[in-house]
C-alpha positions in Angstrom: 75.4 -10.3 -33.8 76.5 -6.9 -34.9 73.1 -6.1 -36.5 71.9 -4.3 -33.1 73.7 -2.4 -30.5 74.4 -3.1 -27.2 71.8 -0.8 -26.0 69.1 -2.5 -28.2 70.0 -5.9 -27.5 69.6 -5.3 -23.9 66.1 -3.8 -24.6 65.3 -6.7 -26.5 66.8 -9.6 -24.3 65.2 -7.7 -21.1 61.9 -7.4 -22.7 61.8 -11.0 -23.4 62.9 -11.8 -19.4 60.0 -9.6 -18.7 57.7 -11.4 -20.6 58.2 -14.8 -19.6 58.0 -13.1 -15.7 54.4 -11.8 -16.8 53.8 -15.2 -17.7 54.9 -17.2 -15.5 53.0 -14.2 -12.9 49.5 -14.3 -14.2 50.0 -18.4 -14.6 50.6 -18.5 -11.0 47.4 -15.7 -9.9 45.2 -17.7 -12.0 45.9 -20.9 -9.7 45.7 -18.8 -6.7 42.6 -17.6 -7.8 41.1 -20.3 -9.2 40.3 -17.9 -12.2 40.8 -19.8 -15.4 40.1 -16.7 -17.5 44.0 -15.5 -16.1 45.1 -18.7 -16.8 44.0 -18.2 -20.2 45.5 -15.0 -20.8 48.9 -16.7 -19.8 48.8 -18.9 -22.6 47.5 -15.8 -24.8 50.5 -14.5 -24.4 52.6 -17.1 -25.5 52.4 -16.5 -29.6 54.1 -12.5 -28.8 56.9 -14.1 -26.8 57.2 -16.8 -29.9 57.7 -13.8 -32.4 59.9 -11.6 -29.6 62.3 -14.5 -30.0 62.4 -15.2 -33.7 63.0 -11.4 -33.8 65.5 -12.1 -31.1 67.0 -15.3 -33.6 66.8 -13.1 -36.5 69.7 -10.3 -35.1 71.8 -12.6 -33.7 72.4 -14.1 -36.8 72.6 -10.9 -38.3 69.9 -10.3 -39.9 70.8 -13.3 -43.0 68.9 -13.8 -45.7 68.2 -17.7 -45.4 66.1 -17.0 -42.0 64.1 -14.6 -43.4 61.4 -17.1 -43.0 61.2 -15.6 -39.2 60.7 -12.3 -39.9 57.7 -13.6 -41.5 56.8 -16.3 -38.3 57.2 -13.2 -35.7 54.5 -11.3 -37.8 52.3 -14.0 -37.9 52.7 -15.1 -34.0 52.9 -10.7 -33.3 48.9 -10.9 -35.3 48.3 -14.3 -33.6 48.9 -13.2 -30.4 47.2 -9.6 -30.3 44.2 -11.9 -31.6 44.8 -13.9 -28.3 45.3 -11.2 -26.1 41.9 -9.5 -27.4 39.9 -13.0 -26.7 41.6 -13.4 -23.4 41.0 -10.0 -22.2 37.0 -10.0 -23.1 37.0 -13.6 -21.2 38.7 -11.4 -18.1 36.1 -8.9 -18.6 33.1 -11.6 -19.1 34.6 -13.6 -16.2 34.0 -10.4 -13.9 31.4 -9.0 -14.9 29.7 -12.3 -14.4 30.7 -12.9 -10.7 29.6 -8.9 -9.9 26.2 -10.2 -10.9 26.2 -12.5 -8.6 
């Protein structure tokens, strides 16, 4: 656990926090809206938080050489989710741009 100060770890633990809030936020506007295109973008975002925690995993066993195989998962959930995030986002856009024309 020495692999990060306490500084960084709280930046990382807190930026995790905030991510599940986001979540569990646009989760919860996507119901009151009846939008599914939010609720989408919820489950977008659930690859990023995947790889913020085995980035998380990763330093608090400092940093050992049998779980490298997570620095390796977080980069393929980081490119899995900005993947994600892009299809959600253009289903946003779609999803308004279709009810101004109506």
């Amino acid at each position: 656990m020495h692999a990060l100060s306490i500084p960084t770890w709280i930046i990382h633990i807190s930026s995790v926090i905030e991510w599940i809030a986001a979540i569990w936020s646009i989760w919860t506007y996507s119901e009151v809206s009846g939008n599914r295109a939010w609720w989408a973008l919820s489950v977008a975002m659930l690859p990023a938080l995947i790889g913020a925690m085995c980035a998380c995993t990763w330093h608090f066993f400092d940093n050992l050489e049998s779980l490298e195989w997570l620095v390796t998962l977080q980069a393929t959930m980081t490119m899995l989710g900005n993947f994600t995030l892009l299809v959600a986002g253009w289903w946003i856009w779609r999803s308004v741009r279709q009810k101004a024309q109506s």
